[in-house]
C-alpha atoms as a printed R data frame, in Angstrom:
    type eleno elety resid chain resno       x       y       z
1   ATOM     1    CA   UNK     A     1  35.540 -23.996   1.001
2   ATOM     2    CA   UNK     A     2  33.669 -26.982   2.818
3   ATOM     3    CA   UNK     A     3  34.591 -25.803   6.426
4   ATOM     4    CA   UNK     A     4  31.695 -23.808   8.160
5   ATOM     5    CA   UNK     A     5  31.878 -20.509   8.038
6   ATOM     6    CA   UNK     A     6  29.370 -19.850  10.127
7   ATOM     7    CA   UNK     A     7  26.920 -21.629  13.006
8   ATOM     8    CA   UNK     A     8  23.707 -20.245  13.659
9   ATOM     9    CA   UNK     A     9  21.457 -22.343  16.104
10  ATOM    10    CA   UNK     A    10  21.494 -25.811  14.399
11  ATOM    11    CA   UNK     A    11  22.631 -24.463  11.207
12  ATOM    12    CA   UNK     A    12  25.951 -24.310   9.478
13  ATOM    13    CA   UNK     A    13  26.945 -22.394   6.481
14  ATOM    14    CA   UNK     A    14  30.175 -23.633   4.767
15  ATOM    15    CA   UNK     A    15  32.598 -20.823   3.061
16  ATOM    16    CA   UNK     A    16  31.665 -22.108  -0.241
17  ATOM    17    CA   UNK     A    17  27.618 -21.223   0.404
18  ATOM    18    CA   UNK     A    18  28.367 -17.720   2.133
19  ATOM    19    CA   UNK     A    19  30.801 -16.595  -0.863
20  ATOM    20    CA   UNK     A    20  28.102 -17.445  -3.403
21  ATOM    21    CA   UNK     A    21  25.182 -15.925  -1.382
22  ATOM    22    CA   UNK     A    22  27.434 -13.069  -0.897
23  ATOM    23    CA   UNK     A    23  27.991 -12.670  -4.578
24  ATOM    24    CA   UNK     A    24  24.314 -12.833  -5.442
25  ATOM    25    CA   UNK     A    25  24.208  -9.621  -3.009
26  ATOM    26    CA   UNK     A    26  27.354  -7.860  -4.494
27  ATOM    27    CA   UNK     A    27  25.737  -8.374  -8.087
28  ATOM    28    CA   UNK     A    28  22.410  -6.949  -7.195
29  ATOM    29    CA   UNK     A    29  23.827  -3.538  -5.951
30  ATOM    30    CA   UNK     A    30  26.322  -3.120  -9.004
31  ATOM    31    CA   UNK     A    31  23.594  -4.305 -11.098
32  ATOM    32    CA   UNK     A    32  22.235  -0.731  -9.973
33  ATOM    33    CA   UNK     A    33  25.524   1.245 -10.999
34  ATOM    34    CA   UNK     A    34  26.558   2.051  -7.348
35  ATOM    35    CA   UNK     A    35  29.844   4.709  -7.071
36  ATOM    36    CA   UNK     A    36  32.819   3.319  -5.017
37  ATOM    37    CA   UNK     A    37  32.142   3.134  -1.311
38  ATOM    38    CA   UNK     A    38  28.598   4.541  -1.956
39  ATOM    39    CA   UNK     A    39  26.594   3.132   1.428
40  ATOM    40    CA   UNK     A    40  24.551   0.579   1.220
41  ATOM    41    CA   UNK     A    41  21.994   0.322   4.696
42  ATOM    42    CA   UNK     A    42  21.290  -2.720   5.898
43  ATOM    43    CA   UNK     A    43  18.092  -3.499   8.440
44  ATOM    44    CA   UNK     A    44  18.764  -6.870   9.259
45  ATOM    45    CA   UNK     A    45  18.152  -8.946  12.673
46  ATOM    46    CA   UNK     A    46  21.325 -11.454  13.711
47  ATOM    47    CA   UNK     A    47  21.010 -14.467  11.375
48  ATOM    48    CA   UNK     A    48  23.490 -15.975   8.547
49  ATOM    49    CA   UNK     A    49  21.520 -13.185   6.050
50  ATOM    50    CA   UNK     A    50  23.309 -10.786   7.740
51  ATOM    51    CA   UNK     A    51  26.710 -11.990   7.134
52  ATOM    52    CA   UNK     A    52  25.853 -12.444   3.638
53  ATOM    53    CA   UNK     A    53  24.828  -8.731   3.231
54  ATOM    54    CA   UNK     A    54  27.916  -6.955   4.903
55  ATOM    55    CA   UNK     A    55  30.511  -9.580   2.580
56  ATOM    56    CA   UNK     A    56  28.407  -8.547  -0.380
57  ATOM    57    CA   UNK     A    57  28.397  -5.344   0.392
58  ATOM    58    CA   UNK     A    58  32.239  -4.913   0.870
59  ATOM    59    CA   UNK     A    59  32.532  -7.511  -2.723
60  ATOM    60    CA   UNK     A    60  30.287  -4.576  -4.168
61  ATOM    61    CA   UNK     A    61  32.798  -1.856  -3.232
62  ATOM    62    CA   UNK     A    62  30.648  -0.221  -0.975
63  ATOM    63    CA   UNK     A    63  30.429   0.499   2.249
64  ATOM    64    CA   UNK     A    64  27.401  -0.895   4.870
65  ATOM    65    CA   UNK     A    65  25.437   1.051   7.627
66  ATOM    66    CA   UNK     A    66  23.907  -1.142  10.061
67  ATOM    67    CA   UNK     A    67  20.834   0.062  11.585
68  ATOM    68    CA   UNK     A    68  19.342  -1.419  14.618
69  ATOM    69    CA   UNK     A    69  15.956  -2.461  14.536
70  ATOM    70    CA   UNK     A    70  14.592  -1.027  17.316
71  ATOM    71    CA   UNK     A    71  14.831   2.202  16.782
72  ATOM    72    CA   UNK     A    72  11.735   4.481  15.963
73  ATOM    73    CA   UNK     A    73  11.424   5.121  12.239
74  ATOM    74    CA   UNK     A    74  12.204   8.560  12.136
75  ATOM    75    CA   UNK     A    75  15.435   7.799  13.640
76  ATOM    76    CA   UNK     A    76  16.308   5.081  10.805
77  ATOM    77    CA   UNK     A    77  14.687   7.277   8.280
78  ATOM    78    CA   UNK     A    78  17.134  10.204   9.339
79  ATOM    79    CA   UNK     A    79  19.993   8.039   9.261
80  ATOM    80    CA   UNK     A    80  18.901   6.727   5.660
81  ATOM    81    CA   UNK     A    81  18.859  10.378   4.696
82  ATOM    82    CA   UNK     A    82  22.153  11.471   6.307
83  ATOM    83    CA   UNK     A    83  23.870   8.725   4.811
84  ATOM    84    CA   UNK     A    84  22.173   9.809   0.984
85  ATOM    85    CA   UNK     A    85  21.522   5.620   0.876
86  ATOM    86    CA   UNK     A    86  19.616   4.637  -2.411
87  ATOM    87    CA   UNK     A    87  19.807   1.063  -1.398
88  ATOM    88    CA   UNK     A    88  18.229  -0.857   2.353
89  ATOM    89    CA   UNK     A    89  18.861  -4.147   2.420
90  ATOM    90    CA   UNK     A    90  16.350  -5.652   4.534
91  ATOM    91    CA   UNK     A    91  14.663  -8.842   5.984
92  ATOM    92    CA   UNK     A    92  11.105  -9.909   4.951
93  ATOM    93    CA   UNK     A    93  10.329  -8.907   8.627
94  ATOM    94    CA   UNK     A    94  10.765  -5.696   7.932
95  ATOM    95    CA   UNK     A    95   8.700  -5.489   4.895
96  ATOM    96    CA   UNK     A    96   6.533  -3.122   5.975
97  ATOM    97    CA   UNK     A    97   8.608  -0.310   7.632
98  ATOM    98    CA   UNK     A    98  10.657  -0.629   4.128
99  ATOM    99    CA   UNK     A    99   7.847   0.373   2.009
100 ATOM   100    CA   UNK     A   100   7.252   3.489   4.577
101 ATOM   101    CA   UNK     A   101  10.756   4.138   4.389
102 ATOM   102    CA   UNK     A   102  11.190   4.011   0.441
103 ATOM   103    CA   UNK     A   103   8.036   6.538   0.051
104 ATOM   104    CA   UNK     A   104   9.298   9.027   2.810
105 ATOM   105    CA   UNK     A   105  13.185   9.121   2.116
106 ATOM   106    CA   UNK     A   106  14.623  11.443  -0.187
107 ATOM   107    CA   UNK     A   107  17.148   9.028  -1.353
108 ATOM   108    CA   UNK     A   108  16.225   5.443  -0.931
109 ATOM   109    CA   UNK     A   109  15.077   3.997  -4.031
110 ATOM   110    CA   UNK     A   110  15.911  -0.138  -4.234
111 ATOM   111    CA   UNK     A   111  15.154  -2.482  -1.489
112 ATOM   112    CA   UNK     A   112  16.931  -5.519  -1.633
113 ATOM   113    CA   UNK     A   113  14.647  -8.610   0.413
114 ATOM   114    CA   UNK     A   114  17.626 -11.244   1.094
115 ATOM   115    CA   UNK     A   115  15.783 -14.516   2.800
116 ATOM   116    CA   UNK     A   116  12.647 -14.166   0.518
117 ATOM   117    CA   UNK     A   117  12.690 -14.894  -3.028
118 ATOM   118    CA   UNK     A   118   9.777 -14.273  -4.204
119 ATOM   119    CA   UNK     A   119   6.288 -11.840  -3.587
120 ATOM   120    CA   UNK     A   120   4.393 -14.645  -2.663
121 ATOM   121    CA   UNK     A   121   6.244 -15.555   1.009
122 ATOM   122    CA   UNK     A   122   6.276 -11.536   1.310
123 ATOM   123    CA   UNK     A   123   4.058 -11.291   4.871
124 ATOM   124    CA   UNK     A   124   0.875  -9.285   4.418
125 ATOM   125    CA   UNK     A   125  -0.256  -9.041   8.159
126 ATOM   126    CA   UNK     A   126  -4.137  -8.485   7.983
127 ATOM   127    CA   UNK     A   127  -7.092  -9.335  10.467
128 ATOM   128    CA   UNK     A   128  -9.393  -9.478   7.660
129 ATOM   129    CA   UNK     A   129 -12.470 -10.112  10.073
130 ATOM   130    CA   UNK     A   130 -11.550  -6.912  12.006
131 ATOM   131    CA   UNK     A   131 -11.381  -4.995   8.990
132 ATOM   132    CA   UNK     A   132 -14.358  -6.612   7.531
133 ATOM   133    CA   UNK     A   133 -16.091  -5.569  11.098
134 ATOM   134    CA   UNK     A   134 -14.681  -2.014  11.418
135 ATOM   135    CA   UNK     A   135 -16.540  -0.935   8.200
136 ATOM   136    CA   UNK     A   136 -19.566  -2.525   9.597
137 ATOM   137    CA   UNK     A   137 -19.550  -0.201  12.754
138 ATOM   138    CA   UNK     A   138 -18.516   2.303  10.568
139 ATOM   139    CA   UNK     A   139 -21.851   1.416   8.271
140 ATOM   140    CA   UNK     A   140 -23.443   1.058  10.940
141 ATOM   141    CA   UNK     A   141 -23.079   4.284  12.761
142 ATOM   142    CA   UNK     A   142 -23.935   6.417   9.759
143 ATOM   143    CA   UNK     A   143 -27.123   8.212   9.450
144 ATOM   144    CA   UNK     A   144 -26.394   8.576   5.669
145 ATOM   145    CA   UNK     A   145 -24.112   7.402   2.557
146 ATOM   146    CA   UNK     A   146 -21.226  10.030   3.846
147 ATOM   147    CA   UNK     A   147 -21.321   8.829   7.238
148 ATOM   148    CA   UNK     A   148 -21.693   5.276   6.678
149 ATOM   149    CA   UNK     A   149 -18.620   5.378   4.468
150 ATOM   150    CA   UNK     A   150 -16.292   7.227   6.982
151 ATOM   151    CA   UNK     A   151 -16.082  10.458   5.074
152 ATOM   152    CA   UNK     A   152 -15.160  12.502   7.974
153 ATOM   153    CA   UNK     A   153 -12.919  16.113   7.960
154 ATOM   154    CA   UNK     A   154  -9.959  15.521   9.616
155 ATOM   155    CA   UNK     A   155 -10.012  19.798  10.726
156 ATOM   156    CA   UNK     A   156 -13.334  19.829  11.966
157 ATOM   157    CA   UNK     A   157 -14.287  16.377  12.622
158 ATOM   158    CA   UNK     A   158 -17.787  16.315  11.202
159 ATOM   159    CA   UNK     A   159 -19.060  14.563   8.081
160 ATOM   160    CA   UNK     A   160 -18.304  16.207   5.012
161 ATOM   161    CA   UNK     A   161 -21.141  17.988   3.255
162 ATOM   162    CA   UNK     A   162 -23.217  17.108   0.750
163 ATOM   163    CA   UNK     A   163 -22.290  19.207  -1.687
164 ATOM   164    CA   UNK     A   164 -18.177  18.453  -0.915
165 ATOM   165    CA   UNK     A   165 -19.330  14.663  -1.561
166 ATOM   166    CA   UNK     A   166 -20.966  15.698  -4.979
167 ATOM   167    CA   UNK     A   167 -17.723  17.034  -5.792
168 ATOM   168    CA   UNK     A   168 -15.474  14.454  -4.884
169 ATOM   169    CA   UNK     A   169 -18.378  11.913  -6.937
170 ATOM   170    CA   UNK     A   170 -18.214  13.752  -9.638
171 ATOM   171    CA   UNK     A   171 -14.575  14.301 -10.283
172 ATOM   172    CA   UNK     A   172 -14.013  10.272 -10.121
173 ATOM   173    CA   UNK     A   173 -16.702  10.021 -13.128
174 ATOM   174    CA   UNK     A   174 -15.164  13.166 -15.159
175 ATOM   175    CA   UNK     A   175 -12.031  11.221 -15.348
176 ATOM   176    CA   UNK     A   176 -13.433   7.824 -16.325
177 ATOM   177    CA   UNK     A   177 -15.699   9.206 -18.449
178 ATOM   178    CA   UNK     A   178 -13.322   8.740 -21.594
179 ATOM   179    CA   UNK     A   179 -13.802   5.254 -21.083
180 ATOM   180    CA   UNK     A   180 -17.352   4.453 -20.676
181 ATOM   181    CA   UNK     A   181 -19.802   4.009 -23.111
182 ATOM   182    CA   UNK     A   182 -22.978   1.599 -23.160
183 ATOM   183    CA   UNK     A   183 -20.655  -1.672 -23.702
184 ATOM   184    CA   UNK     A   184 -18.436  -1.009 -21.141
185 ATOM   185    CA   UNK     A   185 -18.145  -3.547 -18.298
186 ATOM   186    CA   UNK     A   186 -17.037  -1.799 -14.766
187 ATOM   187    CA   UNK     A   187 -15.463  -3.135 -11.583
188 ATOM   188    CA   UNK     A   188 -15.212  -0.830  -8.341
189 ATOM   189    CA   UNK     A   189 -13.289  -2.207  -5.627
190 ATOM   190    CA   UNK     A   190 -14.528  -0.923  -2.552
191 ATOM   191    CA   UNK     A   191 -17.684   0.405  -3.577
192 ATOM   192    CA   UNK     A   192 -19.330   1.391  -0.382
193 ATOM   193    CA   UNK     A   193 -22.435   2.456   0.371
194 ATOM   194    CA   UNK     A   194 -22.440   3.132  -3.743
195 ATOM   195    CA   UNK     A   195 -21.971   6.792  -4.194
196 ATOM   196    CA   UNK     A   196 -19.861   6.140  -7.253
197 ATOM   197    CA   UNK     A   197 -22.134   2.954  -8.351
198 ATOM   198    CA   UNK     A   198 -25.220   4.919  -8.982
199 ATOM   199    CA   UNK     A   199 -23.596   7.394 -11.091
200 ATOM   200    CA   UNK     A   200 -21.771   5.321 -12.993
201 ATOM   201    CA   UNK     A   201 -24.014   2.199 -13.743
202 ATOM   202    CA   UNK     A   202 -26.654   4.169 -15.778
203 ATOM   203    CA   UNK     A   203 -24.365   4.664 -18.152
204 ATOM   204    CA   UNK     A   204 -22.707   1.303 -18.555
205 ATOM   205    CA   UNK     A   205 -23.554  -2.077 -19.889
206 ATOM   206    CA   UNK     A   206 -22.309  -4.053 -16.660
207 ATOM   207    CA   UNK     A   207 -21.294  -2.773 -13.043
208 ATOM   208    CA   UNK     A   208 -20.298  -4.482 -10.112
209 ATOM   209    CA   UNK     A   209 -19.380  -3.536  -6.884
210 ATOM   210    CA   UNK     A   210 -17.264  -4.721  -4.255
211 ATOM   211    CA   UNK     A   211 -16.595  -4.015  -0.739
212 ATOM   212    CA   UNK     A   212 -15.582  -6.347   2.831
213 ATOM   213    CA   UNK     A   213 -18.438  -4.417   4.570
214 ATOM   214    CA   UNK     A   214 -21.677  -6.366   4.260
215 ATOM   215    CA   UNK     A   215 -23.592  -3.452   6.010
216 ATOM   216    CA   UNK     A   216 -22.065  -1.090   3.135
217 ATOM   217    CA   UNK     A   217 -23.238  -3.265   0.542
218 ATOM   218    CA   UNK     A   218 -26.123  -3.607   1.643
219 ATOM   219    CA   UNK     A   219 -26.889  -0.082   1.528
220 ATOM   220    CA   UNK     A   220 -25.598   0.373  -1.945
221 ATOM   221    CA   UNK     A   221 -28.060  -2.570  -3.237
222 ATOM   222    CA   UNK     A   222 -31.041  -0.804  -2.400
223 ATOM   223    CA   UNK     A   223 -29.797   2.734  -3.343
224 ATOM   224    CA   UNK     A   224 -29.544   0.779  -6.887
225 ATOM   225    CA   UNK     A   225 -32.944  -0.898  -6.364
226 ATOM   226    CA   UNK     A   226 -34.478   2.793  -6.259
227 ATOM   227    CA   UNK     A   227 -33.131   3.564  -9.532
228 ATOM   228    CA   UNK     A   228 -33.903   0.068 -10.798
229 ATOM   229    CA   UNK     A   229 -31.356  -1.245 -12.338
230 ATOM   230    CA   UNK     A   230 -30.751  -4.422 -13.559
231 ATOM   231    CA   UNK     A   231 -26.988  -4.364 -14.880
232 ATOM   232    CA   UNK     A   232 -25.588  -4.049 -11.446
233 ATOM   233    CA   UNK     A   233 -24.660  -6.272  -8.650
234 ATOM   234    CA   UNK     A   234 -23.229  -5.885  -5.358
235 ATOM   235    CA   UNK     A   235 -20.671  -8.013  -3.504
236 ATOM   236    CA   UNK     A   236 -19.744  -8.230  -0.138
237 ATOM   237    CA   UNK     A   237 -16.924 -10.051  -0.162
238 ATOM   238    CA   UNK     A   238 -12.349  -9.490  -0.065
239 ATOM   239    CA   UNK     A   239 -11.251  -8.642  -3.405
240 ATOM   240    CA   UNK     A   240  -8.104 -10.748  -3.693
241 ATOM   241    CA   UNK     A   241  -9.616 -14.038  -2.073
242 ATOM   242    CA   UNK     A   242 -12.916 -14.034  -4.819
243 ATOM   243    CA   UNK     A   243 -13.055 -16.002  -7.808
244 ATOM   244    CA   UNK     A   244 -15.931 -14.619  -9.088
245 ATOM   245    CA   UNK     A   245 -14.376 -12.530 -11.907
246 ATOM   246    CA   UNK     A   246 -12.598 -14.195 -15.398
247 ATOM   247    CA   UNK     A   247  -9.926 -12.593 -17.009
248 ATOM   248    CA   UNK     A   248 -10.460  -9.940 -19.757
249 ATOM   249    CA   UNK     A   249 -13.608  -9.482 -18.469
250 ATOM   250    CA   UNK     A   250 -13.528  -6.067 -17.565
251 ATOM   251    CA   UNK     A   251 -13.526  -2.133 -19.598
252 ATOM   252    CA   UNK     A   252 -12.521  -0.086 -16.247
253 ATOM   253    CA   UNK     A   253 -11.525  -0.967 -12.985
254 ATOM   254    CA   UNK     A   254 -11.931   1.878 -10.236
255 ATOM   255    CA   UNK     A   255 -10.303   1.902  -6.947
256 ATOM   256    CA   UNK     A   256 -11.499   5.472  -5.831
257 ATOM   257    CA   UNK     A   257  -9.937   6.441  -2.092
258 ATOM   258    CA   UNK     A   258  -9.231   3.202  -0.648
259 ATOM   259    CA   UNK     A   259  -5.806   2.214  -0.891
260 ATOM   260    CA   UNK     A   260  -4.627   4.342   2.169
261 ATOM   261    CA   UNK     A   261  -6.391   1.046   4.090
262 ATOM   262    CA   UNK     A   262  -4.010  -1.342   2.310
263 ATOM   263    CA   UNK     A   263  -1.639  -2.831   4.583
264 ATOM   264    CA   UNK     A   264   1.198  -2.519   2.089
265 ATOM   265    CA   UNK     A   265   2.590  -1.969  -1.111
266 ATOM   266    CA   UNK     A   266   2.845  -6.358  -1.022
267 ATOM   267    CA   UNK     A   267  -0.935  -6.042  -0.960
268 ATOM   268    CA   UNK     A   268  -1.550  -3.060  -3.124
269 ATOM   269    CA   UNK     A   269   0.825  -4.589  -5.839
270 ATOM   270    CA   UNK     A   270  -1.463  -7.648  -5.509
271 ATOM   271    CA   UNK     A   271  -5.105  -6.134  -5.902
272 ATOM   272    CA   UNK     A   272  -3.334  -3.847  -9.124
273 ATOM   273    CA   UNK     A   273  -1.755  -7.280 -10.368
274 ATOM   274    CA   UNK     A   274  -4.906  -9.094 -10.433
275 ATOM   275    CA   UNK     A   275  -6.742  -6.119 -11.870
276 ATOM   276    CA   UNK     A   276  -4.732  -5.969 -14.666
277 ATOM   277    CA   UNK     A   277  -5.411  -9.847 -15.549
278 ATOM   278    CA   UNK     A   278  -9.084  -8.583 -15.190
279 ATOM   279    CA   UNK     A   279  -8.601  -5.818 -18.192
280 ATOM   280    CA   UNK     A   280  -9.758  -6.267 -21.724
281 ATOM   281    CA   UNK     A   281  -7.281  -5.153 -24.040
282 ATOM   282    CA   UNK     A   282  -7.089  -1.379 -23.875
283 ATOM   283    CA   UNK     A   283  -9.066  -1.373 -19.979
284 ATOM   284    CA   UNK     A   284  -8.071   0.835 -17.686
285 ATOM   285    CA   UNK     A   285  -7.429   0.835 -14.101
286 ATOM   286    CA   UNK     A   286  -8.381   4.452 -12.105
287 ATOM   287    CA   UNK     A   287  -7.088   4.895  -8.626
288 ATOM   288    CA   UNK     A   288  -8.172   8.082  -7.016
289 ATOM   289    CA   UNK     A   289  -7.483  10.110  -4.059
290 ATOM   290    CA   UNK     A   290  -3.994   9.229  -3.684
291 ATOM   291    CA   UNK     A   291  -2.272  10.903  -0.587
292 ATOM   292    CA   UNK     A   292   1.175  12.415  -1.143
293 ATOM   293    CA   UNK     A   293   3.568  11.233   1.679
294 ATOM   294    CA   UNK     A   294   6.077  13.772   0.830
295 ATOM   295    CA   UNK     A   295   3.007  16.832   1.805
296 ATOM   296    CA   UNK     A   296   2.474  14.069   5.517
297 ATOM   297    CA   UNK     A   297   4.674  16.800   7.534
298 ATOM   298    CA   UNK     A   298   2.781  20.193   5.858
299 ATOM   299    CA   UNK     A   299  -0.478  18.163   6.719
300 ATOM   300    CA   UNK     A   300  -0.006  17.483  10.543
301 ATOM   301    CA   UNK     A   301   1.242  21.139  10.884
302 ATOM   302    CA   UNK     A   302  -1.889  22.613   9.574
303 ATOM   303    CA   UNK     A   303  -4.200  20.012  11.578
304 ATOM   304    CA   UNK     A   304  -2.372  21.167  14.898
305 ATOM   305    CA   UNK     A   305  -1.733  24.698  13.722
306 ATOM   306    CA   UNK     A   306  -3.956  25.423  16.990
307 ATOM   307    CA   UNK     A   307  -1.006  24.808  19.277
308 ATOM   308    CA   UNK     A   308   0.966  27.552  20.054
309 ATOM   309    CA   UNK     A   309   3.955  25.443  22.735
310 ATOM   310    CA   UNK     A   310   6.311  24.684  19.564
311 ATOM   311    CA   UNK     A   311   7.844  21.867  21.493
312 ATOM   312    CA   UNK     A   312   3.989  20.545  21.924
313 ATOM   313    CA   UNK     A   313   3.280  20.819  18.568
314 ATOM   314    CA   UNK     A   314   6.569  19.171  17.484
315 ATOM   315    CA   UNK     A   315   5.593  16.159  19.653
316 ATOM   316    CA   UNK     A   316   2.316  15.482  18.303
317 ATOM   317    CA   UNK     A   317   3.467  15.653  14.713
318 ATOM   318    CA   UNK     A   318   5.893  13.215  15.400
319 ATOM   319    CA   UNK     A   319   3.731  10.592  17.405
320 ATOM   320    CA   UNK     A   320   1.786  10.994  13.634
321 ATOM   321    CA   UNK     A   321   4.777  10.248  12.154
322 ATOM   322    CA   UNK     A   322   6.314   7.457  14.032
């Protein structure tokens, strides 16, 4: 059991190490009530994880499909799919393909992370000074609250009216409604230009807003300054790095048609995680205009529903897709 199993670079793994890594692997999937030689995929680059996954794979009863890395999603989603795999067993690398993957597959439900152990050394790549500058320009650009937000039709590409905003506005505060009363203290995270602020602040005791575009912020502060009111404030700052706000400090938390800009479901799991430590017993957190991957296909077909050349249209869904 002290002889090395395996060398790697510099490193060596003895047999004792790679049997009990390999067990730890083999006891997650049965953990998850596998049937014999169900497949187990594995999305791994060459390192000693690998090794570890295939023996615990085989220790589990099942049987492995590699995938190789490089090839376009839709490929590895098909094979995912062909193969009816429920579980990926990945590398923290490939975080956030896996997440893609998990929401577009009909069958994969459990990803297995096997050289990170806990959310915290998850990667999260984000430029947050781009970002914070792209809604800026975005700000910027806008002749109004719709177009300074981005609220653009993806059919016709022209702002979205008025009266479509009003709707969109006033659905968000139907369904908080419930909740609100002249006590209640409200969070929005990413508030904008404050199209939800200044019909929701009237009728609370405490609002605040906040949003990485200073420019967006800026015009939400004075469309609250021509209301005047004094129970709400305006930040322009990244949710997750403040440490502005206390726990139990807050009635409702509303995250209204912004978490299609999260990175990934590392991040989004973060901003609902420390929104949660924000709630007063019995808050709630709302989080509107969710998209529904599984309707991403029906959507691209009636944006280019224009294009007669099938094998055209094919392409261009796919480059959406990929």
């Amino acid at each position: 059991p002290n002889k090395v199993a395996i060398y790697h670079g510099e490193k060596q793994i003895i047999y004792a190490d790679l049997n009990k890594s390999a067990n730890k692997i083999a006891n997650l999937i049965k953990s998850q009530r596998v049937a014999k030689e169900e497949v187990v995929a594995l999305l791994l680059k060459r390192s000693p994880e690998t090794f570890y996954s295939v023996l615990g794979v085989l220790k589990s009863g099942c049987a492995y499909l590699p995938i190789n890395w490089s090839l376009p999603k839709k490929r590895i989603l098909d094979m995912i799919d062909d193969s009816r795999s429920r579980i990926l067993i990945i590398g923290k690398d490939f975080m956030p393909i896996a997440e893609e993957l998990i929401f577009e597959s009909n069958y994969l439900k459990i990803i297995i992370c096997v050289d990170s152990y806990d959310e915290k050394s998850l990667p999260i790549i984000l430029d947050k000074e781009r970002i914070s500058e792209f809604w800026d320009y975005i700000a910027e650009s806008g002749n109004d609250s719709i177009e300074s937000s981005g609220w653009v039709d993806s059919y016709t590409g022209k702002p979205f009216s008025a009266e479509e905003m009003k709707e969109m506005v006033d659905n968000v505060v139907i369904k908080v409604d419930p909740y609100l009363n002249q006590n209640s203290d409200v969070l929005e995270i990413g508030c904008g230009t404050g199209m939800i602020a200044e019909k929701i602040a009237p009728r609370v005791k405490k609002y605040i807003g906040i949003d990485v575009s200073k420019l967006a912020t800026d015009r939400a502060i004075d469309k609250l300054k021509k209301i005047k009111l004094d129970n709400a404030n305006i930040l322009a700052e990244d949710f997750l790095e403040t440490s502005r706000f206390k726990e139990n400090s807050f009635d409702v938390v509303i995250i209204n048609s912004v978490i299609q800009f999260y990175p990934n479901l590392i991040y989004l799991n973060k901003v609902l995680s420390k929104c949660a430590s924000l709630l007063k017993n019995g808050g709630v957190i709302f989080v509107g205009d969710i998209r529904d991957s599984s309707l991403k296909t029906e959507y691209y077909k009636s944006l280019f529903k224009g294009i007669e050349n099938q094998d055209l249209l094919e392409k261009n869904i796919n480059m959406k897709l990929v």
